[in-house]
KOLTI-57879 format. One line per 4 residues: for each residue x, y, z of N, C-alpha, C. Coordinates in Angstrom, 3 decimals. Layout:
% residues N
X:Y:Z:X:Y:Z:X:Y:Z | ...;
This chain:
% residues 231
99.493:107.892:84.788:100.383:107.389:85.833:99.560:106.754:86.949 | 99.986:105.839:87.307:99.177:105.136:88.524:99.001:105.417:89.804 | 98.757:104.744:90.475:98.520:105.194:92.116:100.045:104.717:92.890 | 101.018:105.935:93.573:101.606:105.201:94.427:101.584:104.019:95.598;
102.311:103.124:95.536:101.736:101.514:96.351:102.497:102.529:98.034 | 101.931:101.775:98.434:102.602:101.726:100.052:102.885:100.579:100.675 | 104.246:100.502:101.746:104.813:99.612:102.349:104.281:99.602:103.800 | 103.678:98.897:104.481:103.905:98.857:106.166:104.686:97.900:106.248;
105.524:98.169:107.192:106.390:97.071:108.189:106.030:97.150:109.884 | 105.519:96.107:109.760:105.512:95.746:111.353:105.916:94.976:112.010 | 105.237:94.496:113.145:105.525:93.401:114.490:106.140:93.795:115.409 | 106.225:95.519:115.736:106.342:95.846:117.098:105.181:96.863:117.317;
104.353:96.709:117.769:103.548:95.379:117.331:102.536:94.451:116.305 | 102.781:93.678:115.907:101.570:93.342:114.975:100.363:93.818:114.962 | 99.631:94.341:115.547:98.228:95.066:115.403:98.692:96.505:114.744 | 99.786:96.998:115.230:100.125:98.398:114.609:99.817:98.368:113.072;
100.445:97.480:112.823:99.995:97.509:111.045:98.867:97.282:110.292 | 98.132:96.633:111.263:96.348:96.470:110.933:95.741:97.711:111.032 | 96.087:98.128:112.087:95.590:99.910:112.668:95.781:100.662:111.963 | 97.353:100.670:111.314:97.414:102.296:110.088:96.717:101.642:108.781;
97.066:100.396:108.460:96.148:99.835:107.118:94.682:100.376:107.357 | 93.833:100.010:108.168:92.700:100.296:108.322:92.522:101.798:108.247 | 93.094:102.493:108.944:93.183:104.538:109.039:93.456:104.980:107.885 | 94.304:103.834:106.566:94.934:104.344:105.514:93.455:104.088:104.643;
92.928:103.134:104.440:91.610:102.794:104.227:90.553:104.048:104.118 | 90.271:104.577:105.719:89.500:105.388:105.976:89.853:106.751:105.274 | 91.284:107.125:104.955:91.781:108.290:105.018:91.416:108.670:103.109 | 91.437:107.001:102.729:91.668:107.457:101.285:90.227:107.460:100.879;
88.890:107.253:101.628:87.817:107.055:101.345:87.360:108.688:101.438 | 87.954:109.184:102.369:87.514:110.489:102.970:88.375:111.840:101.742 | 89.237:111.222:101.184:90.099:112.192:100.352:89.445:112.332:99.168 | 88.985:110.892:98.590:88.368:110.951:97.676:86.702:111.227:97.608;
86.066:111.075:98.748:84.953:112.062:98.554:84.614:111.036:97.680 | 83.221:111.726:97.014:82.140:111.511:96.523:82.812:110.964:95.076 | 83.723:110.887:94.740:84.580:110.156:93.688:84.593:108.649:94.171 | 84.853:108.275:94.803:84.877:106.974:95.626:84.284:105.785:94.973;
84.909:105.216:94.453:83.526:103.802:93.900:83.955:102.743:94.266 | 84.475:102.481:95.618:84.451:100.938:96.055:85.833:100.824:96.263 | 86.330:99.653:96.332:87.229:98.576:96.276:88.135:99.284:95.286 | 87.955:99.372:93.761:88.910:99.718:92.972:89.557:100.472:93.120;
89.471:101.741:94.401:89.581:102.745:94.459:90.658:102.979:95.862 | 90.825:101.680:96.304:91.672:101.065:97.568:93.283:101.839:96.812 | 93.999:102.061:97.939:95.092:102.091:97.842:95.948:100.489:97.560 | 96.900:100.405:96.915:97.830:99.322:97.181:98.702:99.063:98.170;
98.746:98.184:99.011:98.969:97.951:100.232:100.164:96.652:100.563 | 101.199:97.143:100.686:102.115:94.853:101.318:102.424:95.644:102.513 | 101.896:94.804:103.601:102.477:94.768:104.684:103.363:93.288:105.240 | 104.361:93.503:105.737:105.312:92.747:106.491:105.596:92.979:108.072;
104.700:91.867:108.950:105.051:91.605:110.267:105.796:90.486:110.724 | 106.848:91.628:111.354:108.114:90.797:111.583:108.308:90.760:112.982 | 108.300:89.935:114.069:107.805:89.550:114.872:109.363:90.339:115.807 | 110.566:89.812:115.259:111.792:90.325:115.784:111.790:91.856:115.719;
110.998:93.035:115.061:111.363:93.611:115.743:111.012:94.228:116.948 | 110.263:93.323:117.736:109.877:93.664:118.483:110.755:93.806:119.802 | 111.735:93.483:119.318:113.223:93.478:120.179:113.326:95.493:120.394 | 112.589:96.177:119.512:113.188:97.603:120.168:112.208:98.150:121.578;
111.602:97.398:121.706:111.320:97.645:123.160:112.553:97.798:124.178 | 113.731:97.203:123.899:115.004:97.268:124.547:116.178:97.379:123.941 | 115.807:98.837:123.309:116.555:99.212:122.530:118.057:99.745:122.820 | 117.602:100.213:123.712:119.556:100.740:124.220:120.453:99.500:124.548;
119.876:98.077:124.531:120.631:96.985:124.823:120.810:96.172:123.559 | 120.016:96.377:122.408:119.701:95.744:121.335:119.517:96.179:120.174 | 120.244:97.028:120.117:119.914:98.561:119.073:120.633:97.703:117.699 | 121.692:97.354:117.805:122.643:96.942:116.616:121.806:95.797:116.104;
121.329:95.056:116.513:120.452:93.630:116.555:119.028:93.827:115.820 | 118.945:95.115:116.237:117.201:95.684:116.263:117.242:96.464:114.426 | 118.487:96.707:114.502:118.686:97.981:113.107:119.360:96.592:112.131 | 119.725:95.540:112.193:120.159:94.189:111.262:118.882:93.948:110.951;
117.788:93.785:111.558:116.473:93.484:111.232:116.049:94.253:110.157 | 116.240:95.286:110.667:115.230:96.509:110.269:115.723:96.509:108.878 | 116.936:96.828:108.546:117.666:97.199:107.198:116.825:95.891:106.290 | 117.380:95.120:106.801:116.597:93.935:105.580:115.423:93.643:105.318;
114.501:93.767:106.184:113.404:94.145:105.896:112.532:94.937:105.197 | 113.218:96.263:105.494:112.629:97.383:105.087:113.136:97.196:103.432 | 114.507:97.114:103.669:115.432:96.940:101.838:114.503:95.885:101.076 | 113.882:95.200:102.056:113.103:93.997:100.808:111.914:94.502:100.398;
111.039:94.810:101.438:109.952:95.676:101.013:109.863:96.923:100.218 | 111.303:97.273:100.234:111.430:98.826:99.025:111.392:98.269:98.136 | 111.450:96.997:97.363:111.801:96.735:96.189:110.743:96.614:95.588 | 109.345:97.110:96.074:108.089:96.505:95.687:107.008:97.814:96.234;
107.318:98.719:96.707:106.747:99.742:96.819:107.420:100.946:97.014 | 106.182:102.074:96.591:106.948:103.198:96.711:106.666:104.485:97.620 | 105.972:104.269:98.771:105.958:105.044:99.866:106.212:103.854:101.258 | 107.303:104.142:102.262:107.052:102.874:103.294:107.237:103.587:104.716;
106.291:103.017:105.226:105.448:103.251:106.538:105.824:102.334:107.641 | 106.715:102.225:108.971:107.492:101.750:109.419:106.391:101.860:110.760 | 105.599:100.864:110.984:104.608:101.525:112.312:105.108:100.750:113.509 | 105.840:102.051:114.022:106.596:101.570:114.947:107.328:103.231:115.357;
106.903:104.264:116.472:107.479:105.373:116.789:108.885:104.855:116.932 | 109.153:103.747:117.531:110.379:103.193:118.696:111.336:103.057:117.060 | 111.069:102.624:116.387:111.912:102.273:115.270:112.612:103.134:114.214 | 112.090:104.730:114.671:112.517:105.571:114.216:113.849:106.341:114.347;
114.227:106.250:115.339:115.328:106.207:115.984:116.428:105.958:114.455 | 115.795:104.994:113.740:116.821:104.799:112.522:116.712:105.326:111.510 | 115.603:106.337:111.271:114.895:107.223:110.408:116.165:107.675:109.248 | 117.222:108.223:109.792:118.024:108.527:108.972:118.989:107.332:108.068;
119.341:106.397:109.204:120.435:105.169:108.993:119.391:104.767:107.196 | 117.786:104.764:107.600:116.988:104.189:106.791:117.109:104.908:105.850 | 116.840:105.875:105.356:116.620:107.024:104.436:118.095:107.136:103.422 | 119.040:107.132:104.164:120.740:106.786:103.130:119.959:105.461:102.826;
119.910:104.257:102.670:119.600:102.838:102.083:118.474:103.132:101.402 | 117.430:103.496:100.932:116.114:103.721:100.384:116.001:104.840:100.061 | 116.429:106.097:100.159:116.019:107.769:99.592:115.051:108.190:100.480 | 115.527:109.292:100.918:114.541:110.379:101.849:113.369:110.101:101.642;
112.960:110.619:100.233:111.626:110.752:100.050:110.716:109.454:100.296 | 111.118:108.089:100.187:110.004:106.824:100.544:109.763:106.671:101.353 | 110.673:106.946:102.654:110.196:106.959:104.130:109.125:107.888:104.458 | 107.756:107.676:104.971:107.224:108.703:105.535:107.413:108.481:106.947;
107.820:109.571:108.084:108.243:109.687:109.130:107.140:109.192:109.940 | 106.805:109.001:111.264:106.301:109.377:111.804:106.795:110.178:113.008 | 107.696:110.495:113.333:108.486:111.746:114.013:108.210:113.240:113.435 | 108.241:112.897:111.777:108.609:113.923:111.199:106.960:114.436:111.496;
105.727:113.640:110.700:104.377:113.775:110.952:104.271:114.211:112.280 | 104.761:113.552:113.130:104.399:114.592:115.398:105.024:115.509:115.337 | 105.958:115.720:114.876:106.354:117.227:114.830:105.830:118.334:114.222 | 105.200:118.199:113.311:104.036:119.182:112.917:102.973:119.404:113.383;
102.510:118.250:114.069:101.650:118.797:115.137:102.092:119.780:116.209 | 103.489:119.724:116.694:103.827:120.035:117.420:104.388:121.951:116.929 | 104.536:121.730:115.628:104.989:123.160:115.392:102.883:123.757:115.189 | 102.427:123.152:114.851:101.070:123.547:114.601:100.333:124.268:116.095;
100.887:123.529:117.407:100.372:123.808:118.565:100.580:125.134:119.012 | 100.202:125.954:119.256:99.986:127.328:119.899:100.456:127.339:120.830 | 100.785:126.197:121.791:101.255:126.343:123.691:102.511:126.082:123.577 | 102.911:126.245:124.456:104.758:126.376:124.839:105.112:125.204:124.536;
104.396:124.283:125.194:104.770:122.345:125.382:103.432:121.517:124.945 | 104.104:120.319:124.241:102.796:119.579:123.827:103.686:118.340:124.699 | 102.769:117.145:125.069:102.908:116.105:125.902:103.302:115.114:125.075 | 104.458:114.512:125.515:104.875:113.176:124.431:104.859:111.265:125.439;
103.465:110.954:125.142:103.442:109.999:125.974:103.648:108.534:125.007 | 104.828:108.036:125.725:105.566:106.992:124.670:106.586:105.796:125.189 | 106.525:104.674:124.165:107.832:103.961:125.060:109.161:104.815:125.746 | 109.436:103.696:126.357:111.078:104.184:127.071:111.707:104.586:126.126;
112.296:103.866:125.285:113.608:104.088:124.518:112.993:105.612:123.658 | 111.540:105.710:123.735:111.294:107.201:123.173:111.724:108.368:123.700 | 111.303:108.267:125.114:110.945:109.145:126.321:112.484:109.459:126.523 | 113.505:108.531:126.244:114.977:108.690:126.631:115.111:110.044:125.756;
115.003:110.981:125.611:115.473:111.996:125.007:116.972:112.443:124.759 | 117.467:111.468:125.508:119.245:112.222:125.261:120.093:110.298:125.117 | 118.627:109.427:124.836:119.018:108.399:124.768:118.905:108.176:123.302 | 118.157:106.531:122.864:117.967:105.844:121.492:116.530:106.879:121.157;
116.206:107.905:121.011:115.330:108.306:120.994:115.517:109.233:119.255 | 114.150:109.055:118.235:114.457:109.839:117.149:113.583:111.098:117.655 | 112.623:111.799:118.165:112.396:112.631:118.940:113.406:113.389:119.411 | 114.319:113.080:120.194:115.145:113.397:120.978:115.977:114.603:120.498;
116.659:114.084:118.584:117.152:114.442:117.855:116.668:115.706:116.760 | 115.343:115.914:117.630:114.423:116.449:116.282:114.517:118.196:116.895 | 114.588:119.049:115.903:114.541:120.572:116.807:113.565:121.008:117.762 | 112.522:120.185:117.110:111.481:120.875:118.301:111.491:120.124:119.764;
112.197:119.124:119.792:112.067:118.262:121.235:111.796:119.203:122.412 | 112.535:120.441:122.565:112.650:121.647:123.573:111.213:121.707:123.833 | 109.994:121.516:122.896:108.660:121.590:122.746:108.253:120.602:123.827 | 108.356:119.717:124.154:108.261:118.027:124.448:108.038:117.943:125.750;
106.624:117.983:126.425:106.442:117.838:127.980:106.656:116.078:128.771 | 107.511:115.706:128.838:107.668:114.364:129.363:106.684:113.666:130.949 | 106.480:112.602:130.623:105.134:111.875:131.850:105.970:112.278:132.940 | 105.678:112.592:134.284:106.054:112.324:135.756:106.623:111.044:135.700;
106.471:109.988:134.556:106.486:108.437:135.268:106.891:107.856:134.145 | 108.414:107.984:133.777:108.286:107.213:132.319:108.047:106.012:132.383 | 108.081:105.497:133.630:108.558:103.885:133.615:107.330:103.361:133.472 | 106.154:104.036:133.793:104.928:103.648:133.785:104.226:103.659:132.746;
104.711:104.399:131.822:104.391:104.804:130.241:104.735:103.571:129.317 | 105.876:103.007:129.960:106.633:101.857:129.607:105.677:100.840:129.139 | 105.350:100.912:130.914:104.604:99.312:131.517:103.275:99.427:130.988 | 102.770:100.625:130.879:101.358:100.967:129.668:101.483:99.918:128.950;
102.059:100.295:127.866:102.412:99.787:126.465:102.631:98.399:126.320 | 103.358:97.831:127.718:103.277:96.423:127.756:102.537:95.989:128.134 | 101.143:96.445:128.846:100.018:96.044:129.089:99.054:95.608:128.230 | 99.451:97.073:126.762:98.585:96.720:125.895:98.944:95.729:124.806;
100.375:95.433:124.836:100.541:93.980:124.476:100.197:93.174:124.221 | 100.200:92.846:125.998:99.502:91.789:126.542:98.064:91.408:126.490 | 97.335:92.524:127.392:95.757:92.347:127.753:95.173:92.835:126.742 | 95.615:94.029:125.840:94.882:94.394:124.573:94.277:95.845:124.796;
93.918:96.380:124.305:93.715:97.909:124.179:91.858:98.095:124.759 | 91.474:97.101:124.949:90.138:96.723:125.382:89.778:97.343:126.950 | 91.286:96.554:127.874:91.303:95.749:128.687:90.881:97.065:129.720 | 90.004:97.088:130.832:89.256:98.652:131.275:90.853:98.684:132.272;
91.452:97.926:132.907:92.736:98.567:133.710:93.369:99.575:132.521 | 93.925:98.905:131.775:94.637:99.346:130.459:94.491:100.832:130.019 | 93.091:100.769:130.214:92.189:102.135:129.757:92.225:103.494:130.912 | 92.398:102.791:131.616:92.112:103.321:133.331:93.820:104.126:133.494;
94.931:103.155:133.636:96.331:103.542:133.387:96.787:104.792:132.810 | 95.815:104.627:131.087:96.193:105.686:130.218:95.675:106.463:130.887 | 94.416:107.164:130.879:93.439:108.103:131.073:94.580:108.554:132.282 | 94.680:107.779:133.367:96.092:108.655:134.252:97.092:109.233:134.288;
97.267:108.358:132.938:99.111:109.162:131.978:98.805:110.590:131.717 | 97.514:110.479:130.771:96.996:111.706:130.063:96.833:112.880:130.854 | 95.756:112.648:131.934:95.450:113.522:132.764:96.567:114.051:133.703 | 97.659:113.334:133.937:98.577:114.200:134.299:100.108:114.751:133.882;
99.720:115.491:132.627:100.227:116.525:131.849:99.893:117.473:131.669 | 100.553:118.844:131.803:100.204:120.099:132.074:99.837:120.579:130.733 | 100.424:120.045:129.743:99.522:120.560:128.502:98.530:119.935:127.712 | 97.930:120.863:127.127:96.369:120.279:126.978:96.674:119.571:125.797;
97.693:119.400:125.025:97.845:118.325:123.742:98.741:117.351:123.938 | 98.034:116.467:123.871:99.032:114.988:124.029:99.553:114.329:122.931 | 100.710:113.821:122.518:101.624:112.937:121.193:100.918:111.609:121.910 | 99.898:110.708:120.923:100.565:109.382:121.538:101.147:108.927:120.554;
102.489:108.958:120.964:103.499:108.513:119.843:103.970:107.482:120.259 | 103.246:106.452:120.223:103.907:104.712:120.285:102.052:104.626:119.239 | 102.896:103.243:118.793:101.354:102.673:117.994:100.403:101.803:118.359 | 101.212:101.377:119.547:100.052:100.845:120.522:99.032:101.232:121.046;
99.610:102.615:121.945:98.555:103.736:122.594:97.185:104.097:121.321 | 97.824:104.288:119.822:96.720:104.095:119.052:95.683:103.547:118.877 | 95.938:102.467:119.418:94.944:101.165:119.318:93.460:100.997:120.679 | 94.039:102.148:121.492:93.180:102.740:122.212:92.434:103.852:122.372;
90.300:103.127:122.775:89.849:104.785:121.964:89.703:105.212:123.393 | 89.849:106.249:123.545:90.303:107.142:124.782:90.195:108.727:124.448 | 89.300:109.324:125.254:88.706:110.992:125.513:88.577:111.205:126.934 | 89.690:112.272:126.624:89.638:113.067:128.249:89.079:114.822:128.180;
88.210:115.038:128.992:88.268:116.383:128.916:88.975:117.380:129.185 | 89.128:118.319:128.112:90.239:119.289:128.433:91.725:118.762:127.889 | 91.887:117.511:127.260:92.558:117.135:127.059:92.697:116.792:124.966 | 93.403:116.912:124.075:93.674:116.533:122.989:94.680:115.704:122.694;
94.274:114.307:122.401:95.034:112.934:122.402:95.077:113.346:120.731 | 96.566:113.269:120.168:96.647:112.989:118.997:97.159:111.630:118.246 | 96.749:111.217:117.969:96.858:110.074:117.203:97.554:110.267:115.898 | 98.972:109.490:116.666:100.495:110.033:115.455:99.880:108.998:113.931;
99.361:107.665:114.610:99.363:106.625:113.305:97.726:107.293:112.480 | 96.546:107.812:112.752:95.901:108.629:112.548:96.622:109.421:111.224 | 97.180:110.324:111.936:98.128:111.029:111.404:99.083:111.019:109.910 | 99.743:109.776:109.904:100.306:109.281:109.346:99.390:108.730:108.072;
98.914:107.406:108.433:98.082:107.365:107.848:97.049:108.315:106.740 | 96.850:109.547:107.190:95.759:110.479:106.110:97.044:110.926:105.246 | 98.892:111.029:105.790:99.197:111.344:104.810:99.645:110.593:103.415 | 100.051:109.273:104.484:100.109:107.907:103.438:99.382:108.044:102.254;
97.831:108.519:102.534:96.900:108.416:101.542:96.998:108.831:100.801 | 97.494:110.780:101.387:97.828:111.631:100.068:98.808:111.162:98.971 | 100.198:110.777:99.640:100.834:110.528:99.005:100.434:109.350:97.674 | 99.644:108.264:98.148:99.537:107.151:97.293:98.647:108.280:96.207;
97.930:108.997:96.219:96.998:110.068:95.218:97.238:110.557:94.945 | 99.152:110.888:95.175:99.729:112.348:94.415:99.299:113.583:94.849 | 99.103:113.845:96.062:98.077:115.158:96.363:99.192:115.412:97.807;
């Protein structure tokens, strides 16, 4: 039997899908160990960046608009693989709508993946630093919906968490303000484990002391791998 293929869908934002491709890369090099012989040994990979959905940045205004995208997209790319990877926290929100159209099992979450970190954590509250429409917890949020949310320490500043993310957009995950912003998000949360659950924040390398930044697409990614290996 062969290797399961995997789907990314992106373009909110387009680098997101370069980022888990690349982590999916690393993850399957590291699984396979000293078995490893190159290239042949790559996972199978189609990614699709779709520039519209980048419309769920404003999601409580564009949700119906944002999920017309999504369905057809995602429905086209199922037809051609068999694990799919949606890199995009904000887009989860449709996790279920998705899962009736395609079967539970092809979606791998990434909600579902932060939440195990989150049942894994030992402290009362782990920190969920993320777009708006995430952070809305009683809003468009798939978090929101999830049992452990009660877990879920929210920024002092969602709006600023926001404007993060559109920074890194813009100026790029490089950019030292950009870097400077986060490191402020981070550092002021009372618990010592942080979600960055948007896939942008991924795209930034960032260490605080005293602090544990988890990296949801990280995350995701090592399980992508398993899955494509049957393991």
């Amino acid at each position: 039997m062969g290797r399961r293929s995997i789907g990314i869908l992106s373009g909110s934002g387009p680098e997101a899908g370069v980022d888990l491709w690349g982590k999916i890369l690393a993850a399957n090099r590291a699984l396979l160990g000293s078995a490893y012989r190159g290239d042949i040994d790559a996972p199978r990979v189609s990614i699709e960046s779709v520039p519209r959905l980048s419309l769920s940045m404003d999601l409580a205004q564009r949700g119906e608009e944002v999920w017309s995208v999504l369905e057809r997209e995602a429905l086209a790319l199922a037809e051609r693989i068999d694990v799919l990877c949606i890199a995009c926290n904000t887009l989860h929100y449709y996790q279920d709508r998705l899962r009736q159209r395609i079967g539970h099992d092809r979606l791998l979450s990434y909600v579902d993946v932060a939440m195990e970190q989150v049942l894994a954590c030992d402290e009362p509250q782990v920190g969920l630093l993320a777009a708006g429409p995430v952070l809305d917890l009683h809003g468009p949020s798939a978090y929101g919906h999830h049992p452990q949310s009660h877990r879920l320490e929210l920024p002092d500043d969602p709006a600023a968490a926001h404007q993060l993310i559109e920074s890194i957009k813009l100026h790029g995950a490089e950019n030292e303000q950009v870097r400077g912003d986060m490191a402020t998000l981070c550092a002021g949360y009372r618990s010592s484990t942080v979600l960055l659950a948007c896939t942008e924040l991924s795209l930034v390398e960032l260490s605080l002391p005293g602090k544990r930044l988890v990296d949801v697409t990280r995350e995701v990614a090592w399980r992508a791998a398993e899955l494509s290996l049957g393991l």
